[in-house]
Structures are given as C-alpha cells and as structure tokens.
C-alpha positions, 0 to 999 in steps of 0.5 A: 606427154613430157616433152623430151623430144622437144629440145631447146636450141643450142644458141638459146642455151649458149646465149643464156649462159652467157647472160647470167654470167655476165649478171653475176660478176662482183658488184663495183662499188664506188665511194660516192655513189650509191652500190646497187645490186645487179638487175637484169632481164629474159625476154623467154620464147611464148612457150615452155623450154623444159628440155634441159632445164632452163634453172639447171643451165642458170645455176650451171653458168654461176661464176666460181667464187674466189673464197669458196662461198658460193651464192645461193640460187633461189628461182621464185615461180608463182604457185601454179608454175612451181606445181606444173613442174615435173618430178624428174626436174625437181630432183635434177635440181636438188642433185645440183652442187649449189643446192638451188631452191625452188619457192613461190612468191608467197614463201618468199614474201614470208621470208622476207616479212621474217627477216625484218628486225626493226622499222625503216630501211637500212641494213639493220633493219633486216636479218642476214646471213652468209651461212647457206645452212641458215637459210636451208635450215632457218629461212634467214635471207642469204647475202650472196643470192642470184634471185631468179623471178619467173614474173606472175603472167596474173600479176598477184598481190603475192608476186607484186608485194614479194617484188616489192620487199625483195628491191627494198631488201637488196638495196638496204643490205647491198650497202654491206661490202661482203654482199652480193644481190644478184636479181634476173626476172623473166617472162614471155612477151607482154608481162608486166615488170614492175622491179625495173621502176622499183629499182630505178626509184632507189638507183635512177641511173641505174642501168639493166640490162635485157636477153630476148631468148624469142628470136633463137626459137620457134617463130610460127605457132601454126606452121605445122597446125590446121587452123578451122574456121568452122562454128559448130566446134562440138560436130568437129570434135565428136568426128575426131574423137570417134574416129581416133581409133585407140589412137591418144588424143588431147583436146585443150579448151582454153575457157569455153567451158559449156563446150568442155562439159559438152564434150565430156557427157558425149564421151559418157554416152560413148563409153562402149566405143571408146572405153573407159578410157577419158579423163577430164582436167578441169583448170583448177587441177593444175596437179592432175596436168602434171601428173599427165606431163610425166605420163604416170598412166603409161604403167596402167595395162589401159592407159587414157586415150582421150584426155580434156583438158579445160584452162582458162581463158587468161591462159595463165599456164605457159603453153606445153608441147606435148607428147605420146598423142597422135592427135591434139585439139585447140579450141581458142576462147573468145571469153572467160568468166571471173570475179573482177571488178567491174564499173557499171556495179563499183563492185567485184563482180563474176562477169563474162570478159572478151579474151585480151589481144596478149592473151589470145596471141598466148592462146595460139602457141598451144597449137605448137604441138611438134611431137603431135602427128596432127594438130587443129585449131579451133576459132569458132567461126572467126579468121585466125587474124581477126581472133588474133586482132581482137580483144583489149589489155590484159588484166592484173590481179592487182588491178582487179580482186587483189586490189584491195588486199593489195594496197592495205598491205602495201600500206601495212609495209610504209614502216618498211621505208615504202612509199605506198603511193609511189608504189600504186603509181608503178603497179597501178596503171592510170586507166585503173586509177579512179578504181584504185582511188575508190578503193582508197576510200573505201579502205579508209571508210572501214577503218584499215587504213589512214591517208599515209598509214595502216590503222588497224590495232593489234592483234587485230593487225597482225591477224589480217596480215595473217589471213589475207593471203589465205584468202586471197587477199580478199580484205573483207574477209581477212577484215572479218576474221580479224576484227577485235581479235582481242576481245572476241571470244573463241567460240565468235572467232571459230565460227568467223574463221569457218564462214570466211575459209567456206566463202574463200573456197566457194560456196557454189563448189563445196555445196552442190545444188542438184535442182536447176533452181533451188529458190524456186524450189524453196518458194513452191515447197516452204518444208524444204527450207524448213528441213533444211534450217533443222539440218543446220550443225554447229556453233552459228546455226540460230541464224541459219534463218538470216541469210544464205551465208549462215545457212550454208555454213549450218549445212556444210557442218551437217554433211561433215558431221554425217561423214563420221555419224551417217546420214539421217533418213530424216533429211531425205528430201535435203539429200534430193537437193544439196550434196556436198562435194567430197573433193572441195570440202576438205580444201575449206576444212584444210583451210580453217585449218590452217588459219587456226594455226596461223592465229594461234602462232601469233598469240590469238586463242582459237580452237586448233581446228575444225571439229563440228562434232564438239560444236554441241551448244550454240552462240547467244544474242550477243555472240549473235549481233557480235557476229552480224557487227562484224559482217557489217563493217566487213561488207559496208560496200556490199551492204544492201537496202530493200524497200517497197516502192510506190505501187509495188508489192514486190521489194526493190533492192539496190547496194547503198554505197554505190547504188547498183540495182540487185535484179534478184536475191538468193533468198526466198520471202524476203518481204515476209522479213521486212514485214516483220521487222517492221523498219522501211528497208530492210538490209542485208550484205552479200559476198558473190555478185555475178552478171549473166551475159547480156545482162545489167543487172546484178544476181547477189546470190548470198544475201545475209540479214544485217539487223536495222539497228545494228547498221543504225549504231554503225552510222551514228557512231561514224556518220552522226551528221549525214547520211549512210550513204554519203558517209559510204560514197567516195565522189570518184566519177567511175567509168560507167563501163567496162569496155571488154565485158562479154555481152553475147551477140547483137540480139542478146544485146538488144533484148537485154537493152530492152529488159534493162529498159523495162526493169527501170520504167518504175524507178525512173518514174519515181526519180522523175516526179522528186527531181521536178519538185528538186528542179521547181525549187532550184529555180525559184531559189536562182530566180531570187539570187538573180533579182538581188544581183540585177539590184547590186549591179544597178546600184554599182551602175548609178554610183560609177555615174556620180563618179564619172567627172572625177576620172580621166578619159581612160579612168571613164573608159574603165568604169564603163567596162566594169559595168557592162561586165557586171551587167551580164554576170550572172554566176551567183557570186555575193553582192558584197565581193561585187561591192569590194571589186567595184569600190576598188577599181572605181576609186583608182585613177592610179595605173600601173606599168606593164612592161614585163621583162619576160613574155609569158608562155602562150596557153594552148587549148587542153587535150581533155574533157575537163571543161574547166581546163578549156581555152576558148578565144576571148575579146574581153579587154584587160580589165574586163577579165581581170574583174572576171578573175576577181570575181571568180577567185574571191567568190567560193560558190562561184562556178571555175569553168570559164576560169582559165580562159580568163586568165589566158585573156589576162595574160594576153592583155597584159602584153599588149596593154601598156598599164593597168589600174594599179588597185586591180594589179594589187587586187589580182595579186592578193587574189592569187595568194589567198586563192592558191589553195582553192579546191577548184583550181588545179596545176594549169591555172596556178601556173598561169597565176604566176605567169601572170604576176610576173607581168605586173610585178618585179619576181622579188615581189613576186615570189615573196607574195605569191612564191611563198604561198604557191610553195606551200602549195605545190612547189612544182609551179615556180619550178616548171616556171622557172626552167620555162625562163631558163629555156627562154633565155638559153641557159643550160636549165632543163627538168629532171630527165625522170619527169621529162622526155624530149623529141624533136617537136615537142617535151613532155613533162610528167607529174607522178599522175598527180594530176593524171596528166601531163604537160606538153611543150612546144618550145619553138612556138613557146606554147604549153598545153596540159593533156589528160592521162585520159587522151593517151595511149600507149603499147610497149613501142608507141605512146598515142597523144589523142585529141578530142578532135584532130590528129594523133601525136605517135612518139616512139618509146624506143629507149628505156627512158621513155619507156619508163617515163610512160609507165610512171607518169602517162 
C-alpha cells in the first residue's frame, strides 16, 4: 500500500532543487540595515509526494559550505504527519550525511522554550550553538539551520506558538555574523501561513520568495475515478464489497461515521463469505494507517482484504495514493463532528459542522488512486460541483478549542519581546474577533492574564505552561492542575492530575456505557447508582456522590484496580453497564504519567505516578472543598445555575456567565440535592457540551456540584459590589450563530424549530411578566424627566425673549434657532448643561470668521451597521447642529447616535457660513478637548472633530488645544488629517505603505482591527467613509467591499502587499 509505483515527476523535482539552493546562499549583510534570515515558500501539489522523499531531495540540494560546517537540516511536521511516515523513509533520512532530523511542532516549541536564557529579544537572551553535536546531544538551537515547516493544515496552538518563537529566534540570533537562519515553510493550497506577517513586522521589506510545485503535477483528482451520485451509499458498498471476490479493497470514509460503523457490523455478519479477512481504521489511529502503507501484513499466510479506513471530515492527513487494492472507495463527508466553539452556547461545544469549501476540494483527491484498477466516489446524492461548491472556511484550532490556551501563552511569551496583541491580529482573523475578545476576558476574569501580561504566580506559572500542552491546550484543565502548586498538598495535586489526564483523554472512550441510556437506567433502578458509588477506588471517591466528574474518576480506578486484584462478583450489575476500554485507559494512565514527571522536573512535589492500589485512605472536608475550589475557578464559564421555575416541578438549568439554556443534565435526581441544600439554585460546573443535530439546546453530560458557599466566597472576594453574573459577563455582542452548523434537513429543522419554541414557552412567559413591570417604571421614570426638560426649555424660551431687543437682527435670528432646537430635544440631556448652552450663546453678539484655509474632506455615509457611524442628510442651520453637538458631548447620559451626522452638518456649514457666534465657536472647542476621550465616540467622529476645529481656528491653535488632547488619545487622527491636507496640496505626503493600499479609485487605509475596520478614500471626489471589518470580504485573490444596500467593490490582491495588508488589517 506504499506508493512506490506512484513517482514524482522530474520537473517538480528539478524545480524544487533549484528553489532550496537559492534559499540557502550566505545571508547579505548590509551596514545600516537590518540582516534578516531568508524566507521562502512551497506551494505543494494537494497530494502526498513520497517517491522519492521530498526531505532527502531538500537536503540533497544544500550548497556545500566553503568552511566545512554544514547547516543543519530540521523538517518540523505536525504530529499526525511525522507518524504517517513510513520506516523505509525515516532510515533513508538518518543514512544522509547531513544528519537531518525529524521534529513535531511541540518539540521544537520545547527547544526553543530551552534556549531562552534571559528576558527581552536580543541575541543574548538566547542559547546557541555552531556545534552540531549539541544540538543532537543536547538540544541547544544550531546556528546554521535550514528550518523546513510542513504548515499544521489545523493550525494548532503547537504549530502557531512554535512559528511564532521560531521568527522571534532567528531575527534575534541573525545579528551574529557567523549565523545562517534559513526558514522554507510548505503547504497544499489554502493553508494558513502565518511567518510571512510575522517576519515582515521585524523586516517590512523584506521580501519572500514563492515555488508552486501544483501545476508540475496531477491536475484532475477524477480523471481516472467514477464519481456516483446514488444516496443509498450502504447498498453500493455491500455489492462492491461482496463482489470483490478475495480481490483487496479499501473504503475511505471521510467523517461519516454511522455509515463507517455500518459497514463494519455488515462485514461481521458476512464473515463466512469474506473470511476473517477486515480490518477497521478509526481516525484516531494514525499508527494502524501507517503500519498499512508499508504492508506489514503482506508477510501473513492471509493478509486483510477489506480494510476501512474512517478519517475526519477536516481531512487533516494529506491524501495517500495507495497501492496493492484492486478496488478503492471514497466516500465524501458532508459534515463532522468536533468540539468547537460555537455561538449561540458562547462555549466550546461538540456539535455537528458542514465540511468547508478547502476541506471537500481536499476530499476529492483521495480518488487519485493511479495504482487502483477501479476507483469510486461517493457524493451521497449530490452533483460533484455542487459538493464541491458548498460549505464555508476552514477552521483553525486557534480560533476554536486552542484558543484560549493559545493566547494565555502567547501572553505568557510578551517577556520574549512579543506583542501578544499584534500576535492575535496576524493569527486571529477578524470574523473570529468578538471570540477572541471574549476569550480575553474571560482569561482575565479567572486571574491568568492582565490587560498586556501573564499573571499567574509561580509555580503555579510554571505548572500550567507544563501541562497545557498535555491537554490540549485546554486552559481549564491546565488552570485546574496548576492552582496553588505550592501550597496544595500532594494527595489534592494527585487527584486534580488524574481527573484532568481522564477528562483530556475522554471520559466517553475510557469508560463505556453498554446500555443505551444510562440515566434513565439509573433513574428506573436507584441500587445501580448505589453500586456503582460503592465501586468508586482511590483518593477523591467521598465525592463520587457530587457529580459525574468524581464518579467516573472512582470507577476508572476501580477497573485499574480490578486489573491486578480481579473483579468482585459484587458489582455484577456494574459490569452489565460500565466497561472500561482496555485501549484508551492506559493512554489516560500514561498521561498522569507524565504529567507527574513533568511536575516533579520542575520542583512540584507529586507522586511519580498512577498507582491506585497505594490510594487506601481518602481526602478530608478540606482536601474536599480545596478540590471543589479549584474546579470552580477553573470552570467559572461553565459554571451552571439550576433553580425551580414559578409552577414547575422539574428544575430549569441555565450556564450563568452566558446564559445557555441546558436542555438536559447526566446526572440523575438533581432536585432531590437541591431539596436538600435547601439554597434557591443549586450550582455545578461541567466540562463536555454537545448539540444533537437539529437541536438548540445543550446536553452537559458531566455536571459536578460545585457547593453554594464555595461560589458565595469566590463572588464576594472577586465581585463584592454586583452581581455573579455581571462579574462573568464580557458585554462583547457574540454572533448568535454559526453559519456552517450542520442542522440536518428541512424537517429536522423545522421540528427542532418547533421543540425550541415549546421548550421556551415558560421562560418567556416569566421574562414577559418582569420585563413589563421593568418597562412600566422606565416609562414612568421618562415621563418625569420629559416634564422637567419641557419646564427648562420654557423657561430658556421666556429669558431669550426678555433679551431679543438687545441683539442685532441676525443675533435674534439665533436666539430663535436655539429655542426651536431646545424645544424638540428630548434626549435626557441635564437642564443645567441646557442651562450653560443657552446662557453662552444668548449673551454673545460676538461672531466670528469662518473662512477656512482648507476645505475639510466630505464625510460619506459608513458601510456599517453601527447606527451611531451613519450619516443622514440634514437641514439644521450651523448653529442649530452645533448646539446639537454641545449638547450631546457635554451630556454623558445623552444617547451618540445621531452624532456624526451632526458634526457632518456642522462641518458643511461652516463652508457656507461666513461666521459664527464666536462663544459657540469657544464653546465647540472645549467641547471637543474635554470630550476626546468620551467612551462613545469612536475614530470617525474625532477625525470630524478635527476637521471641524480647523475651520473655525488657525492649526496653531488647533493643535495646542485639541492636537495635544487627541494625541494622548489616538495619535493617528492628526496624522490621517495631516497626509489628507498633504494629498490636497499636492505634496509627496502619503501613509505607510503597511497601513495603506491604493487602486485606481479608491485608497484603503487600515487600523490594525482597532477599530475593526477600515477607511476609504476617494481622493478625486475628496470624500471619506469609514467601512466595517463586518462589510468585507476576502478569499486569497479578491477582497469584496459589501454594502448594507447597493453594489460590491471587487479589489484584486494580485500582490504580496495587498495580500498582506488584508490579512492584517481587513
């Protein structure tokens, strides 16, 4: 099943050569400027070149060095890739005079993390080394290296964080003359990259140069398949497998996995015809696929002849051309399952997801299968194209289950000299922003993380950068084993390593359940549960009672105890209903394991690892709620309020810091406990949340009793003046939705509409009762501050009348604008800033001269659905807008909406308006430097602050008053103003080439996503108009501006400064 018969073509080869030589000539160093390692890019054909090996053909065309030191070649593979290669290869490799090695993404991460010697970024804070043995020998980082990266297809926290320290590395140690940094990343089409944006940060010239392998390949993935259309894919595999006559065949399910298990009971049933002769491949045995590619089996008398092979739907293995089958089978997935995050919950959730567009165009070159005398595809019912067409982008662990582990280490590196947040704008795109700055709080809110730093005390630091990875990277669990490391004793430490190492390896896949629905079972016979707590072995078992968590802790010791001592006849009935899985049990073991190891090498004292039998005693009430403390803080997010509606006899559950509705617990009897603790809700925390598919409510399937007062002393220690919730809320707006959530078919949904719709009935039947006694007292609360505001603008009326004969015409004129304007006001503004407006502007007869020496840019109405960055036409005169603005600027409580607008009005004014009252022209201005820093303002309106000012006032004026405050503020507004006048007067000004790209009609500036958006120019019409991150689209050769209403704006990015500028700023 190797592909020896499949070869790569000569031209690949030859050009791949070529490329690499290229890459690793002496680094040109220059005095004034700044020596950068080399970069450079492989765009690989979508399939898998193993004939010959592409990483002894890389390390074949290394130049020869003149003084005899060679560099080092390191090919860094993400962990499933590096154990898909075969042995044949790996000792081809190790036979190679330059003595390559092969590493993962975390083992590099850890060399790396080795080498730091000292804070900051220079040279010295690293170790180094032009010895090759030390590196071999002791891991120290070798000076002279070609880097090959093989790009994570998943982007994981392992592969962005190693990328990350890897650029950080070679631009710190290049500095030192001797040192040659040689970087070569490759990837299929449509992964990833993040080290181009990482580099160009330190070297913005820099410039990269990119090999595409693909067109030197195979171009149709179908040429030689047949593709069926047919939906009954079960009847179309029974007939091929049945007819298949001893002939080999392969079947690759990509995800689909009831069909996979459906395929395999009908090979058991049919094991007289075809013999003991199948073998099964689920996706997480990447080594059983292997040990298939180098046909270990063809030594037996009988080898396999029908092998299935399950992989996900992301497709995360490069596509293998197989040989030695007569017949292979490709069933393409529509969809997969995964924990993710998902928006409606605001949690990590295992849901069902349509297969994205890169993802099925993956897919289909499995069916290159040129050593196959047949070859079928499988779209389940659907045309090829339209499969093909289907779906949305691909997902990145980053952006989903890592990345909250993710960015608490990327903080955990800003000693490195590493700016976490220029980091997330280059890893993180911006339609996963709101996730990211939820994910920000809430890592805040659990103390592991500042605003700019990572908080954790040591060793409690050191302990959750330790076990991180082991799980992961999921923070919680790393946060739970890593909590008062040093005061925590060791029995407390042991049993948080072993409940955290099961949870990371699955509690579903360590325990087995053999009946269909245990609760249920649990709930119809209450001695099963009883059996099964008595079952419960080792430290922590007092609280099997208290939640899924402990209980299935105290009964996976129990099986590894009966291992070594047999089972007791006593738990016959637990026998009937629990198994463990003698496969996935020693990974969990293994990996308490090795977190002990990895604890006890940094200082933390623990047990050297699992051993249940020497678990006799048990923890105490303070080793208890020591333990519950901790599971607290660890899961606040996921921390569950259950309480007894009006009416109901039945308990409704909802997660407090997000508000998710829990449709259904995993816990039997929980109103019994709430009846007992006697408290109106009754909490617990729970770590694995999952949708069924057409579904919108959420199945927590491990809750765990977190106690009442435990929570009580958590919440007055961290929120003593609000509420548990509040304290937990972010106020970040979330998407309410994930667009590519697999909700099976129309009636599925429309059922699922139906049971959602019932399922609330009650709730809302509650809220709607509160909300109209809330909404009775906001309208009797307005009706009195609308009765105060009528009396003030009477008032103010009657006092500009007594004044009238004192004023000029025009002065009288005024007086009447400002009354109208007072009279239809009603935005809750404070009768004395009303009172200081009218004063002000009543009293002066003073006008002043507008006659700017530079006519301000026009503000276009904004592509975004922020309603308080619209632009609506207006007939207000000057002065009526301008106490419009004063108004709203002195008022905090007054609403920003109509705000732009306003100053848009004013603006326009004041190029038509010959002069203004000189007290509302003063008045303006110290409105604007007081206001600068107002919460509800944001870059559009303080850019038309200052364009405004400039009309009314000399800039010397300006910018002492207003320029000195904005600066504190943002010091991009003058700046964007600035080159504005400069394009206006036709000097050479221009923006960074960074932050600005140009096309024929239109310039786009960028802001680093802060705000999430961008600015566009047009320069022949002298307009501006601010454009949401929201309203853009983008693919790899084309970025859409799209409107609320009207036409799309297609700009190519058909250059690398395009392309970079969209992947940072758009």
């Amino acid at each position: 099943m190797s592909s020896s018969n499949d070869p790569t073509p000569s031209r690949m080869l030859h050009e791949l050569r070529r490329f690499v030589a290229s890459l690793c000539v002496p680094i040109q160093r220059q005095r004034g400027k700044v020596t950068s390692p080399t970069f450079g890019h492989v765009q690989l054909p979508p399939y898998r070149l193993v004939n010959p090996c592409l990483m002894k053909e890389i390390c074949d065309a290394i130049p020869a060095m003149d003084d005899r030191r060679h560099i080092q070649p390191l090919f860094v593979l993400p962990d499933v890739e590096r154990r898909t290669l075969n042995t044949e290869m790996r000792k081809n490799l190790i036979r190679h005079p330059l003595s390559p090695e092969i590493i993962t993404f975390s083992e590099l991460l850890l060399a790396l993390r080795a080498n730091r010697r000292e804070a900051r970024s220079n040279r010295r804070a690293w170790n180094g080394t032009y010895d090759l043995k030390e590196w071999h020998e002791r891991a120290i980082m070798p000076k002279r290296a070609l880097v090959v990266i093989y790009l994570d297809r998943m982007v994981s926290a392992d592969s962005a964080l190693a990328l990350i320290a890897l650029v950080q590395w070679a631009f710190d140690v290049i500095i030192d003359t001797r040192c040659r940094i040689h970087i070569l990343t490759m990837s299929t089409y449509g992964i990833r990259n993040i080290v181009p944006d990482l580099a160009k940060r330190r070297a913005p010239d820099l410039a990269i140069p990119e090999l595409d392998l693909a067109p030197f390949g195979d171009l149709d993935p179908i040429a030689n398949a047949r593709v069926i259309q047919h939906q009954d894919i079960a009847s179309q595999l029974h007939r091929a497998i049945l007819s298949s006559n001893g002939r080999p065949v392969a079947i690759i399910f990509l995800g689909n996995e009831d069909l996979f298990h459906g395929i395999v009971q009908f090979c058991d049933w049919h094991k007289e015809s075809l013999g003991e002769r199948t073998v099964e491949c689920p996706s997480d045995d990447i080594d059983a696929f292997r040990r298939w590619q180098e046909k270990e089996e063809e030594e037996e008398e009988d080898p396999p002849t029908i092998r299935l092979i399950r992989l996900d739907g992301n497709c995360p293995i490069i596509p293998i051309a197989f040989e030695g089958f007569d017949q292979v089978h490709i069933v393409l997935g529509h969809n997969y399952q995964e924990v993710a995050w998902n928006n409606q919950a605001g949690q990590l959730v295992d849901f069902h997801r349509v297969t994205a567009r890169s993802e099925r165009r993956d897919q289909i070159w499995w069916a290159r299968q040129p050593n196959a005398r047949v070859t079928c595809v499988y779209t389940g019912g659907s045309k090829l194209e339209a499969f093909l067409e289907t779906g949305h982008h691909r997902h990145r662990l980053t952006e989903d289950s890592h990345m909250g582990g993710f960015m608490a280490s990327v903080f955990d590196m800003s000693t490195w000299g590493i700016d976490p947040r220029m980091v997330f704008g280059r890893c993180v795109r911006a339609t996963e922003s709101r996730t990211a700055s939820e994910i920000l709080h809430r890592l805040t809110v659990q103390g592991i993380i500042s605003q700019e730093e990572f908080v954790l005390p040591e060793p409690d630091a050191t302990a959750f950068r330790k076990i991180l990875p082991l799980v992961n990277y999921d923070y919680r669990l790393a946060l739970f084993v890593a909590i008062d490391s040093g005061n925590s004793d060791t029995m407390v430490r042991m049993v948080k390593i072993q409940l955290a190492a099961l949870i990371s390896s699955g509690f579903q896949d360590v325990l087995w359940i053999q009946c269909e629905n245990l609760k249920a079972a649990l709930e119809t016979d209450p001695r099963l549960l009883s059996q099964m707590i008595r079952a419960c072995v080792g430290y922590g078992r007092c609280l099997a009672r208290q939640g899924t968590m402990w209980l299935v802790l105290g009964l996976w010791k129990h099986f590894i105890h009966a291992e070594s001592s047999g089972q007791n006849r006593e738990f016959r009935a637990l026998y009937d209903v629990v198994e463990v899985d003698q496969s996935r049990s020693p990974i969990a073991q293994d990996l308490v394991d090795t977190m002990c190891l990895y604890l006890r090498r940094v200082g933390i004292t623990v047990p050297s690892g699992m051993n249940v039998a020497a678990e006799v005693g048990d923890i105490n009430e303070t080793q208890a709620r020591q333990l519950q403390a901790h599971l607290l803080r660890s899961y606040l997010y996921q921390l569950i309020g259950g309480k007894l509606l009006e009416g109901q006899t039945k308990l409704s559950h909802k997660i407090i810091a997000t508000d998710t509705r829990i449709g259904e617990l995993g816990v039997p009897d929980l109103e019994e406990m709430h009846r007992k603790e006697g408290s109106e809700i009754i909490f617990g925390v729970c770590h694995s949340l999952s949708k069924r598919v057409g579904q919108s409510l959420v199945f927590a399937a491990d809750w765990t009793y977190i106690p009442a007062d435990i929570v009580a002393e958590w919440k007055n220690k961290n929120a003593p003046d609000t509420s548990l919730r509040d304290r937990l809320r972010s106020g970040i707006e979330l998407a309410t939705s994930n667009d590519d959530e697999f909700r099976g078919d129309t009636s599925n949904i429309e059922q699922g509409g139906i049971r959602r719709a019932l399922e609330d009935a009650t709730a809302q039947a509650n809220e709607t009762e509160r909300s109209r006694d809330e909404l009775q007292e906001t309208v009797g609360q307005q009706r009195q501050t609308l009765d105060s505001q009528v009396g003030e603008i009477r008032r103010l009326t009657e006092k500009s009348q007594e004044r009238k004969s004192h004023f000029s015409h025009r002065s009288e004129a005024q007086v009447q604008q400002a009354a109208t304007l007072l009279r239809h006001l009603s935005i809750g503004t404070e009768s004395e800033v009303w009172q200081g407006l009218a004063r002000r502007t009543l009293q002066d007869v003073t006008w002043l001269s507008t006659q700017a020496t530079w006519i301000p840019w026009t503000i276009a109405p904004s592509w975004s659905t922020n309603k308080a960055l619209d632009v609506q036409v207006d007939d207000r005169s000057v002065h009526a807008a301008a106490l419009d603005v004063l108004a709203i600027l002195r008022s905090g409580s007054a609403d920003a909406e109509n705000l732009l607008s306003r100053l848009q009005v004013l603006q326009n004014g004041l190029i038509n308006s010959p002069s203004v009252v000189s007290s509302m022209a003063e008045m303006l201005l110290e409105s604007f430097v007081e206001g600068v820093q107002d919460r509800r303002l944001h870059l559009m309106h303080r850019l038309t602050m200052w364009q405004v000012a400039l009309e009314m006032f000399p800039i010397a004026h300006v910018q002492a008053t207003l320029g000195e405050t904005l600066d504190r503020v943002d010091t991009r507004i003058v700046y964007i103003a600035d080159v504005m006048r400069g394009w206006d007067s036709g000097d050479s000004t221009e923006f960074d080439s960074t932050i600005c790209i140009t096309y024929p009609m239109i310039a786009l500036l960028g802001l680093h996503r802060n705000p999430p958006g961008v600015i566009a120019f047009s320069r022949t019409r002298r307009e501006l108009c601010w454009v949401d991150n929201a309203q853009i689209e983008q693919s790899l050769d084309e970025m859409k501006l799209v409107p609320t209403t009207g036409t799309a704006i297609h700009l190519p990015l058909d250059n690398e400064e395009r392309l970079a500028w969209a992947l940072t700023h758009a």
